[in-house]
C-alpha positions in Angstrom: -28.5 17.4 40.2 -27.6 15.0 42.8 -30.2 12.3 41.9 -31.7 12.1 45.8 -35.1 10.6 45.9 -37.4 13.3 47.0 -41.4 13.6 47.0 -42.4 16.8 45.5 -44.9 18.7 47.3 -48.2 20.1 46.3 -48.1 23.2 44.9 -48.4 26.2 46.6 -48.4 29.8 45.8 -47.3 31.3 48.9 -43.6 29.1 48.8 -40.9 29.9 46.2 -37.2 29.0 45.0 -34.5 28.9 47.6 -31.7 31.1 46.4 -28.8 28.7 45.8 -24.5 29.1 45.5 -23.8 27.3 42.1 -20.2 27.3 43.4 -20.7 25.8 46.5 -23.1 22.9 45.3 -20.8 21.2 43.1 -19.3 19.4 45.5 -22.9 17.7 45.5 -23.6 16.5 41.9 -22.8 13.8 40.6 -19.8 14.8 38.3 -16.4 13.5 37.0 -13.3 15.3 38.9 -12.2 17.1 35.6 -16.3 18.5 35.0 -16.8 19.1 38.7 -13.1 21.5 38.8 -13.4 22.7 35.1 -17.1 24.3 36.1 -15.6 25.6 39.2 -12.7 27.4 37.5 -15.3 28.7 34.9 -17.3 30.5 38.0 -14.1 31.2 39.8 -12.8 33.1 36.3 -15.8 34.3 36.0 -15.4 33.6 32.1 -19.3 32.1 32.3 -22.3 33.4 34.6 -23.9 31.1 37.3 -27.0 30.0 35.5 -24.9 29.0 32.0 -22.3 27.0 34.0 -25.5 25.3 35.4 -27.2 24.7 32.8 -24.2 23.1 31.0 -23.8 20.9 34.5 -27.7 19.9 33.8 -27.0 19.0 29.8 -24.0 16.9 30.9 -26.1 15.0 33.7 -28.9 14.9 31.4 -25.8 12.8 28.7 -24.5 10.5 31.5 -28.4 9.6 32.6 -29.1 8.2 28.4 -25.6 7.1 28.0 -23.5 9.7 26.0 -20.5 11.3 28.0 -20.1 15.0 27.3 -18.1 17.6 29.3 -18.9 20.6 30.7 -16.2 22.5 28.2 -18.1 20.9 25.4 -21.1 22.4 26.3 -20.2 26.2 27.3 -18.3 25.8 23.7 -21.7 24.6 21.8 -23.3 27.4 23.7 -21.3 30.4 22.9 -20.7 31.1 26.6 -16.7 30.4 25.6 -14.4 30.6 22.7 -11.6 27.9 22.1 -8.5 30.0 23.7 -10.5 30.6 27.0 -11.2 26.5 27.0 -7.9 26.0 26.8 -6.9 28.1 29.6 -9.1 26.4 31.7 -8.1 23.0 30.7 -4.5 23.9 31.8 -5.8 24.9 35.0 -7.4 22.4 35.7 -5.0 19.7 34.4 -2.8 20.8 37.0 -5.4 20.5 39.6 -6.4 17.2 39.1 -3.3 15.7 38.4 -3.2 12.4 40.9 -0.4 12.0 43.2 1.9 8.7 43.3 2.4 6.3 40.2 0.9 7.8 37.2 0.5 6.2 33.6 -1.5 8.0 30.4 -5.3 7.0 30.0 -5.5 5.0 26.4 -8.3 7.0 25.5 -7.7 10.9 25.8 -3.9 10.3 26.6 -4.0 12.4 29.9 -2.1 11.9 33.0 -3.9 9.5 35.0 -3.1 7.3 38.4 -2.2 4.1 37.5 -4.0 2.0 39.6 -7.4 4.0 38.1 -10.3 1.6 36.8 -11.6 4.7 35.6 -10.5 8.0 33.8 -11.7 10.9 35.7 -11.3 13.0 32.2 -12.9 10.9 29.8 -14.7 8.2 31.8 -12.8 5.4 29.8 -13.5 1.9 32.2 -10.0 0.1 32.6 -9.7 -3.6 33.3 -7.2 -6.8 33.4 -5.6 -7.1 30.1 -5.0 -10.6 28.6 -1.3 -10.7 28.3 0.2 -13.2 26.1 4.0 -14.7 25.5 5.2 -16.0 22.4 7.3 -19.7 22.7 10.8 -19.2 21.3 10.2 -22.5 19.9 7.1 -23.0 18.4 6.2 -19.5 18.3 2.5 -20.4 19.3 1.2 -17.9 21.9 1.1 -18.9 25.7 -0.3 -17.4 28.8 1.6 -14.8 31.0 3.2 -16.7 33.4 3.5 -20.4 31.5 6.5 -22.7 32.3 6.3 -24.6 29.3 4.9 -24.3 25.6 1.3 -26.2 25.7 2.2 -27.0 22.2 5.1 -28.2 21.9 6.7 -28.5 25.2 9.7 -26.3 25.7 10.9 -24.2 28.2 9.6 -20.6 27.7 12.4 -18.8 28.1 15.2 -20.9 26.5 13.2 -22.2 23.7 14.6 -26.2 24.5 12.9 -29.3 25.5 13.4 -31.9 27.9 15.0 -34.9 25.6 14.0 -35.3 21.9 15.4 -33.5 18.5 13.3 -31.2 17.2 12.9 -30.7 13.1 12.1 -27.2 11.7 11.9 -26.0 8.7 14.3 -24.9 6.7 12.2 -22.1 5.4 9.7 -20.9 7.8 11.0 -22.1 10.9 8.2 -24.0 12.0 8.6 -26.9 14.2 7.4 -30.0 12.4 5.0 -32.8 13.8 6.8 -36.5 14.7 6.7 -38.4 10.7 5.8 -35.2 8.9 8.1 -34.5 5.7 6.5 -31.2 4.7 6.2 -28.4 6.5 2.6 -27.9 7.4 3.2 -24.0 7.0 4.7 -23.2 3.8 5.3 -26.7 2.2 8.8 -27.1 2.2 10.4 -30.1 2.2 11.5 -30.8 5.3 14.9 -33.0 3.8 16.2 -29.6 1.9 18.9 -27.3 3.6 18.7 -24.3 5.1 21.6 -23.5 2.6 19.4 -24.5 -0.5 16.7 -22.4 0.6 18.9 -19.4 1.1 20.4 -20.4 -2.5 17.4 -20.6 -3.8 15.6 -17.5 -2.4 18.8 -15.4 -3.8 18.7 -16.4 -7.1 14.3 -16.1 -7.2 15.4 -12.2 -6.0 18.2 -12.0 -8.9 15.4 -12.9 -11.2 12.5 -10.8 -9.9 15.4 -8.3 -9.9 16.1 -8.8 -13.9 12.8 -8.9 -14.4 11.7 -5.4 -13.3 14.5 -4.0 -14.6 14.4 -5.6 -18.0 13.9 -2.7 -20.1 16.8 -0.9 -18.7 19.0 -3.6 -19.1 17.9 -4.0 -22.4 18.8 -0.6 -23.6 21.9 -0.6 -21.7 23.1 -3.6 -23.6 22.7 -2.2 -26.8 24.6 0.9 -26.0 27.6 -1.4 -25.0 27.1 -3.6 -28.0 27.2 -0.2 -29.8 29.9 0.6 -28.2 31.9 -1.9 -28.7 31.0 -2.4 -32.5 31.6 1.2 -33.3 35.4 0.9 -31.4 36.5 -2.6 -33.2 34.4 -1.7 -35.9 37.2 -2.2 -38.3 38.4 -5.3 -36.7 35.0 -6.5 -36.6 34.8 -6.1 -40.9 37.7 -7.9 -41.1 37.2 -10.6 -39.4 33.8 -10.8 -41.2 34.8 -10.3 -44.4 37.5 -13.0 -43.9 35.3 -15.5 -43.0 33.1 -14.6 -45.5 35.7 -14.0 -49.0 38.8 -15.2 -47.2 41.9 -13.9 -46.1 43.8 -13.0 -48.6 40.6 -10.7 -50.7 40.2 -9.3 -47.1 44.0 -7.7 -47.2 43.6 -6.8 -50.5 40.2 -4.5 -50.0 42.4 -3.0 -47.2 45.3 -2.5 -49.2 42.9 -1.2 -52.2 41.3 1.8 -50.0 44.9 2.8 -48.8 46.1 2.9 -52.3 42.6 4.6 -53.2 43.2 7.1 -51.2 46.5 8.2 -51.9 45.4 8.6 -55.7 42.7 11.1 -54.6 45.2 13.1 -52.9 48.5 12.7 -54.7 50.0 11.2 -51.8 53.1 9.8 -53.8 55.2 8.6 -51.0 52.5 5.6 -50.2 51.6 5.3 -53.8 55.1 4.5 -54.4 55.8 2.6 -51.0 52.3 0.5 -52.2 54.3 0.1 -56.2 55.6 -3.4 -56.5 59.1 -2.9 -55.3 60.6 -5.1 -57.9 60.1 -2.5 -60.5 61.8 -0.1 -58.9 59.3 2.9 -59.7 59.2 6.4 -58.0 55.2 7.6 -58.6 54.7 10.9 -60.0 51.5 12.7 -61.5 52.8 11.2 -64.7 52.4 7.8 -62.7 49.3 8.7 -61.4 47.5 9.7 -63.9 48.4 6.2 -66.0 46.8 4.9 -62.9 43.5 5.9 -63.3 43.3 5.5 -67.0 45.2 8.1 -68.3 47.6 7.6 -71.3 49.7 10.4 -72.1 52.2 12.9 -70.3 49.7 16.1 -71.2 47.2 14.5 -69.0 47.4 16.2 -65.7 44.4 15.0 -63.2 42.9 17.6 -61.4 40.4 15.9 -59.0 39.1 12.5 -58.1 35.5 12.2 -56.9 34.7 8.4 -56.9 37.0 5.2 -57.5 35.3 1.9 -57.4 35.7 -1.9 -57.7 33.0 -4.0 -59.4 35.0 -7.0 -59.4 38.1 -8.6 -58.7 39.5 -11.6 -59.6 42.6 -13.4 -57.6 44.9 -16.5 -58.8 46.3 -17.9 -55.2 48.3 -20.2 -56.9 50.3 -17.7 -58.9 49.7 -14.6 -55.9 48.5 -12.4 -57.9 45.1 -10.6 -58.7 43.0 -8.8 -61.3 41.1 -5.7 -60.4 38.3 -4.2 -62.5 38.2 0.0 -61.3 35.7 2.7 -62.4 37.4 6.5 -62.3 34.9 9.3 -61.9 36.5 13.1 -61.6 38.3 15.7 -63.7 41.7 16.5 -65.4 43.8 19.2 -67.8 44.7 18.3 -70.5 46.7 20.5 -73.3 44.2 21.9 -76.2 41.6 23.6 -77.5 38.6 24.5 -75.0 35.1 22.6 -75.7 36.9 19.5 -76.4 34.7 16.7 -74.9 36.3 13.8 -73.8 33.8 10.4 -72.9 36.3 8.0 -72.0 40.0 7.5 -71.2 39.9 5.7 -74.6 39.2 8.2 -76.7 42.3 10.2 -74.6 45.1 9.6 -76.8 43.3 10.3 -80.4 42.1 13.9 -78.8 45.6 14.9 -77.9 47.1 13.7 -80.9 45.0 16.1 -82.4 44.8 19.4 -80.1 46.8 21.9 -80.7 49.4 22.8 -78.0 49.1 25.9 -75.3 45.4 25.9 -74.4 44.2 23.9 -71.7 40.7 22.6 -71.5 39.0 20.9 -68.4 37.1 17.9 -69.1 35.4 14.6 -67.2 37.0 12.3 -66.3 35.6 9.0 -66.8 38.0 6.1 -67.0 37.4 2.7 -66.4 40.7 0.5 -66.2 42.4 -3.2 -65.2 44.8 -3.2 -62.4 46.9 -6.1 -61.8 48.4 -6.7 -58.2 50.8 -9.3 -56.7 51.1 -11.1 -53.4 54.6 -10.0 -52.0 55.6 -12.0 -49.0 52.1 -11.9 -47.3 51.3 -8.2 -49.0 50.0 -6.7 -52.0 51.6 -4.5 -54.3 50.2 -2.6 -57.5 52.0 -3.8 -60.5 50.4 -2.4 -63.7 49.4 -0.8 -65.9 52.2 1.4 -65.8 53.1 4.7 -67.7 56.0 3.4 -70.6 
């Protein structure tokens, strides 16, 4: 246990085994601190027996002799002698037995409290020695030993970072101090007659783009919901403008004008109809009106409803202001007669009453298709014909 060189003597029957205290031998073996007091607060605790405690002392020895550093904890835990709360019980103990007096510091290896001028951890057996310490120049940043004056590379004081006489060039990039004659930084590649306000300039838009890139899809959709947007808000100014560059201006504000007036026949709205009436004839619109509108030809004609109105074609004279609209009339009227009477065109109108007899009323399709004529009145168009007589 404490590796003296002995001889062994000859065997003898009559001799036997001193008896020996475990407790009182440990000062001789050849342990660390933290073994040598953790077996002693094991026997003192009385949480192991004397011959297990040595027999873990002999398997640790036995380690250290081949190489392998184990601790006596270890091996009353692979044994069984121990659980894991009555280690650490121990290890408490002991860590505040051990603990070194004077300036401490924390062993790099098991991170216990150590003395810091130790070459050697008395818990683990880490080995300490002289670190290496290095300093970086402020100019160069090339790495110099602890202590150094000056920068072996480039000359500079290592603390301030300036040299003795001379301009030094760096690059705009990196930073790196250039060589006397060289035009491109050595590091990075940069031309050493650029700016450092280029580079910045040019490194903020490379982000914008890697920026625009990765979000590309997103930016994407988010400009066709603003398109969308905006389209569906100015959507009528939008038509107009295309539909004037497209027909012109003047068949632009007469479609407008047409759908206004389309509407109001739908829905008997005779205050536009007769505000939309060229004013030089001086006409109030009525049903009467209305139904002459849409094809109609008698006073017995009442129209009911209006489903469709359309406009194949139009045809405008800018030199006289005025304009010739083709309309198709899809819906239903009342007219005075006999039920069953079928009626296939506003046509064939005026015969049929002519010839029904008064004080039924039949409903029949109305089907009309009919010339308006419009005129250009000061920059606006006006309906002008046909009218009722």
């Amino acid at each position: 246990m404490c590796e003296t060189v002995l001889t062994v003597p000859a065997p003898d029957a009559s001799r036997g085994f001193a008896e020996q205290n475990l407790l009182e031998a440990l000062d001789r073996f050849k342990l660390s601190d933290w073994d040598r007091a953790y077996a002693r607060k094991a026997l003192e605790m009385e949480v192991a027996d004397s011959r297990t405690v040595g027999e873990a002392v002999v398997a640790v020895r036995s380690a250290a002799r081949k190489g392998r550093k184990r601790s006596v904890g270890e091996e009353l835990l692979r044994k069984g002698a121990i659980d894991r709360q009555k280690d650490l019980n121990i290890r408490e103990l002991v860590r505040g037995a051990t603990r070194p007096k004077g300036k401490l510091t924390e062993c790099a290896n098991c991170f216990e409290t150590i003395a810091a001028d130790a070459t050697v951890c008395p818990y683990c057996g880490q080995e300490f020695g002289d670190l290496l310490v290095m300093q970086m120049c402020p100019n160069c940043k090339r790495e110099q030993p602890s202590g150094a004056k000056e920068c072996s590379g480039c000359g500079a004081d290592m603390v301030t970072g300036l040299k003795s006489g001379g301009y030094v060039t760096r690059c705009p990039r990196c930073g790196q101090v250039a060589l006397p004659g060289q035009v491109e930084c050595l590091l990075c590649g940069t031309s050493l007659s650029r700016s450092v306000e280029s580079i910045r300039r040019e490194e903020k838009i490379e982000r914008v783009k890697q920026w625009i890139a990765l979000h590309s899809l997103s930016l994407m959709l988010a400009g066709m919901l603003i398109a969308g947007l905006v389209v569906w808000k100015y959507w009528s100014d939008i038509r107009r403008v295309v539909s004037s560059f497209v027909v012109g201006e003047d068949q632009t504000a007469l479609k407008e004008r047409l759908e206004a007036f389309d509407s109001a026949l739908k829905f008997a709205d005779f205050r536009t109809l007769t505000d939309m009436i060229d004013p030089s004839l001086g006409l109030q619109a009525t049903e009467r009106t209305r139904s002459c509108i849409l094809g109609g030809q008698d006073l017995a004609t009442v129209v009911e409803r209006v489903d469709e109105i359309g406009h194949p074609e139009m045809q405008l004279d800018k030199g006289a202001g005025a304009a010739t609209v083709y309309t198709k009339v899809r819906g239903r009227l009342v007219a005075a007669g006999t039920e069953g009477v079928k009626v296939e065109s506003s046509a064939d109108l005026p015969g049929v009453l002519a010839n029904l007899a008064g004080g039924a009323k039949s409903k029949t399709a109305l089907s009309s298709e009919v010339t308006w004529r419009w005129v250009l009145r000061k920059g606006r168009w006006y309906y002008a014909g046909p009218l009722p007589d």
